[in-house]
N, C-alpha and C positions, 0 to 999 in steps of 0.2 A: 504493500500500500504506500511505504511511506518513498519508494524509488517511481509508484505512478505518479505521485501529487509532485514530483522532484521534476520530472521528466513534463508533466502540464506545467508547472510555474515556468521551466523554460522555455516555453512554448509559446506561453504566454508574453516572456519579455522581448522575446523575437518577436512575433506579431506586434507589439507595440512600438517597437524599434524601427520595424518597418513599414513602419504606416506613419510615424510622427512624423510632419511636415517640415520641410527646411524652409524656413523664412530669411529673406535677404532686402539688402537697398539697391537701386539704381538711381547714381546720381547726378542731375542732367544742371547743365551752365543757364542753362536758357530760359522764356518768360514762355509762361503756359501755354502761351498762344502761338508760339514759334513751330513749327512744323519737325522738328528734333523732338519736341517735347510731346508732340501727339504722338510720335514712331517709338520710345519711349512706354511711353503707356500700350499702347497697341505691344509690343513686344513684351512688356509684364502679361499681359491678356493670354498671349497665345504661349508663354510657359506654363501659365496656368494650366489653360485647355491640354498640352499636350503632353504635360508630365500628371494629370487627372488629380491637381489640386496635391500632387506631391512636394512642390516647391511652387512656393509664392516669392513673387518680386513686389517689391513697394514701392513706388518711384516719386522720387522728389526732383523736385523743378526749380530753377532759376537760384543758383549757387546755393543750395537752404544748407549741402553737407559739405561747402568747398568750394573752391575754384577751380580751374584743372587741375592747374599740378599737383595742388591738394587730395584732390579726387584720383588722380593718379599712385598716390602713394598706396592711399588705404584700399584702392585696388588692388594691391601689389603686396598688404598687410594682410587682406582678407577681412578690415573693417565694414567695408561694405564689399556688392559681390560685383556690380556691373556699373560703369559710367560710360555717354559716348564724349572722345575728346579726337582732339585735330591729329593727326599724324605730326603734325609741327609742334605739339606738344610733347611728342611722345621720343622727340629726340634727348631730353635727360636723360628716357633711360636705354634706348637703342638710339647711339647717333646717326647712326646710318638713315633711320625713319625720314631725318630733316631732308633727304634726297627730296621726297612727295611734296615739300615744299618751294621748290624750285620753279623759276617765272618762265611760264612759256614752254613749258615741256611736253604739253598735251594738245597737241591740236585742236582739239576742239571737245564736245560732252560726248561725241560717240566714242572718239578716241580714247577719251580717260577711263571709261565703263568697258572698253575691250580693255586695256592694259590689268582692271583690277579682275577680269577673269581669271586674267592666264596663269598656268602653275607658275612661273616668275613670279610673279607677286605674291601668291601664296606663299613661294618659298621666301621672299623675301620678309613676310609679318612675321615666319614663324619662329625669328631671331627673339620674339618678344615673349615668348613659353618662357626662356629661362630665368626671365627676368620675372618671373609672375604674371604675366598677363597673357591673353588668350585671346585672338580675335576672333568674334563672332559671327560680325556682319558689316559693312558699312552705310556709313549714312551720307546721303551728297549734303556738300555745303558749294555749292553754284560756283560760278568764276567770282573773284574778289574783284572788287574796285575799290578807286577814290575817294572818299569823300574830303570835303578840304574846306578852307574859310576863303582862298583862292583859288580863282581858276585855273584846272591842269587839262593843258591842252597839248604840252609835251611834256621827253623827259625836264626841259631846260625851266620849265613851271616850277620843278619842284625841290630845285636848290634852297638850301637854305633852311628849308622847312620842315619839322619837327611830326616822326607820321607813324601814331602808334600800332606796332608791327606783337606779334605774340613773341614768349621767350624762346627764338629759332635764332640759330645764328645767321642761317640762310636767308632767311627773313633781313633782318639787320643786314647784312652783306648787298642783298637785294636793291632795299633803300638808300643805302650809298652809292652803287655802279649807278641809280638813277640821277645820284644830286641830295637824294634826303639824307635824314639823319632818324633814323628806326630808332622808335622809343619803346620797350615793351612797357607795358601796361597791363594790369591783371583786368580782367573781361569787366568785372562789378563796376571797378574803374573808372573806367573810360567815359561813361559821357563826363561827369564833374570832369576831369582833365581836359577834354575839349573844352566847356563850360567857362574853365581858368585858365585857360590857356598853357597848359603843361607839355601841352602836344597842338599842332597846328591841324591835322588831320588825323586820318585812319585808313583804313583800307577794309571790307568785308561785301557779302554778299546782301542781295536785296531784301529777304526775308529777315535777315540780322538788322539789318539798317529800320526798316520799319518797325520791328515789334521793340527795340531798343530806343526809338524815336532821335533816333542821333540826327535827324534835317532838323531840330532844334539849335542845333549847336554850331551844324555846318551849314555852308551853302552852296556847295557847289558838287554833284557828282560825274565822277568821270568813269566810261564805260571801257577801260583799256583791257578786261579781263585776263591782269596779268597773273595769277595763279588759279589753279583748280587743286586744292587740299583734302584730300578725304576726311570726312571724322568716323573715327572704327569704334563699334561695340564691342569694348574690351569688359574680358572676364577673369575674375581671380580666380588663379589656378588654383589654390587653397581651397577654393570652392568648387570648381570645375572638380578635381581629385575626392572630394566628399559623395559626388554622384556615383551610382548605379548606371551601366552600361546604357541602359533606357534612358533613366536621367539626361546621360550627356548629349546623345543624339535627340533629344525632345529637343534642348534648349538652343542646339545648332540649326534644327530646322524651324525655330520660331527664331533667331537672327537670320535665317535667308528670307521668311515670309515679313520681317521688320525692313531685312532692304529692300524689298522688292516693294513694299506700301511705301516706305517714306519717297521713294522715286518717284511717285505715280502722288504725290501728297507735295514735295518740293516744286516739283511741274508746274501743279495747282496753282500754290504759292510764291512762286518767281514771277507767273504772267500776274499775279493780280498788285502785287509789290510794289513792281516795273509803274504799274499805271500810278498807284496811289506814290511814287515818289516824286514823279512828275509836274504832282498839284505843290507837292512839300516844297522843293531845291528852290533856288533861285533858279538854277540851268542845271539841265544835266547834259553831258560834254560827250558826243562821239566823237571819237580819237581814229587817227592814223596807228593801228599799234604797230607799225613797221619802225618806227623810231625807238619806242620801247623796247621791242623784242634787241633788234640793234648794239643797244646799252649793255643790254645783261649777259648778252652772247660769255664773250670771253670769264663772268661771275661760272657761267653753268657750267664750265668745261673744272674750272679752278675750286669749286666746290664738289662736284662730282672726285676728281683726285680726291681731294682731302677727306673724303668721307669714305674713297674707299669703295665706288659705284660707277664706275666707270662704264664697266659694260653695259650694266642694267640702264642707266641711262642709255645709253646708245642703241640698243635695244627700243627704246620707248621711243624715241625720235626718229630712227629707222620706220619704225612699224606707225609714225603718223604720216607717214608720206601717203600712205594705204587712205586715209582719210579726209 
């Protein structure tokens, strides 16, 4: 009797063991309304649905647990379990990542959405396991531009001027071969710094630009779409490593059904942006980007070296010609 009632109490703590839910964070930079922060939520959804309420995600919005690089740690600590950040964030702790930030290396949105298919890429994120983090999925963040207190109609507009860039070195390097002077700036930041003048400009996509209302601050955007940056649904492998064989492939295939919505959600939200920034700017500036691209020629090649990506780049410029 007293080896049956031994053998059900085990039985017992096994079935409870396996059934008790794993609860995590996801923690997003952006303002609720920002289309990251709907793909986000949508992605907590469909862990839910597809691990059957195994693991739940709780997603918090609009720096509530950090900023990036914050957010990136305790991804990396396993404080929380998923946040999406820029590839140009993510060179503290893969420098090589700062490659993705590089001006002008993708041809255009078809261009940049082939390159993050191809096994290359893959095998390039997956330098970022050792370090603890895990990509999932990515998220577009659109071509970046201008914004500014003056008008930029070329690179020769923007000597001088103070133009806050994320913490990439590539970035900063960037803003110099043009004339500027790269300020990073933590995201929360930034408009007060514009506001007081800490920084003369900035640089993001349209969706960022509106739901941050930074045409408050600035007045003038320019459309030179000199990077396209991924932001990746990175996961802590501390966490990743705690799942069940099921677990792991549930929550990879709700980061493929999160990229595939936020694409089809960004779209949305880039044409409607475009219009409502139009009413905000003073002007919004199309540009010759043949003067730009120009500028940063020789940057791409001299940080490519230095990072150690030589090919991969080469690679990626080859295969825009296709484009």
């Amino acid at each position: 009797m007293r080896l049956l009632a031994s053998v059900a109490l085990a039985g017992a703590l096994a079935a409870t063991s396996a059934s008790a839910q794993i609860v995590t964070k996801y923690s997003g930079i952006q303002p609720l309304e920002h289309p990251s922060s709907f793909a986000e939520k949508y992605f907590a959804e469909q862990v839910e649905i597809l691990t059957k309420g195994a693991v739940k995600v709780e997603t918090y919005a609009n720096t509530q647990l950090g900023d990036a690089v914050a957010n990136v740690q305790s991804v990396r600590n396993g404080t929380i379990g998923f946040t999406t950040v820029s590839a140009s964030n993510l060179n503290q702790v893969v420098p090589a990542m700062d490659m993705l930030s590089l001006p002008f290396i993708f041809k255009n949105e078809k261009h940049f959405w082939w390159y993050l298919a191809q096994p290359e890429a893959e095998s390039f994120v997956k330098a970022l396991e050792e370090k603890g983090l895990k990509k999932i999925g990515y998220i577009d963040s659109g071509s970046r531009n201008f914004f500014t207190q003056k008008p930029v109609k070329t690179p020769a507009d923007l000597k001088g001027q103070k133009i806050r860039v994320m913490a990439s070195p590539v970035m900063v390097e960037t803003m110099k071969a043009l004339g500027a002077t790269g300020v990073p700036v933590a995201w929360a930041e930034l408009y007060t710094a514009l506001q007081t003048g800490v920084v003369d400009g900035a640089e993001n996509n349209h969706p960022s630009v509106v739901t941050k209302k930074f045409y408050e601050v600035t007045k003038y955007y320019t459309l030179d779409e000199h990077m396209r940056i991924p932001d990746l649904i990175v996961m802590s492998m501390k966490l990743y490593n705690q799942l069940n064989d099921q677990q792991k492939t549930a929550v990879v295939e709700a980061g493929e059904r999160a990229q595939a919505y936020m694409r089809g959600a960004w779209k949305i939200s880039e044409n409607k942006d475009i219009e409502v920034l139009k009413s905000k700017f003073t002007q919004i500036i199309d540009v010759d980007k043949a003067p730009f691209m120009e500028a940063v020629k020789p940057l791409v090649n001299a940080e490519a070296k230095r990072l150690n990506v030589e090919k991969t780049v080469a690679f990626i410029l080859e295969s825009g010609k296709k484009f």
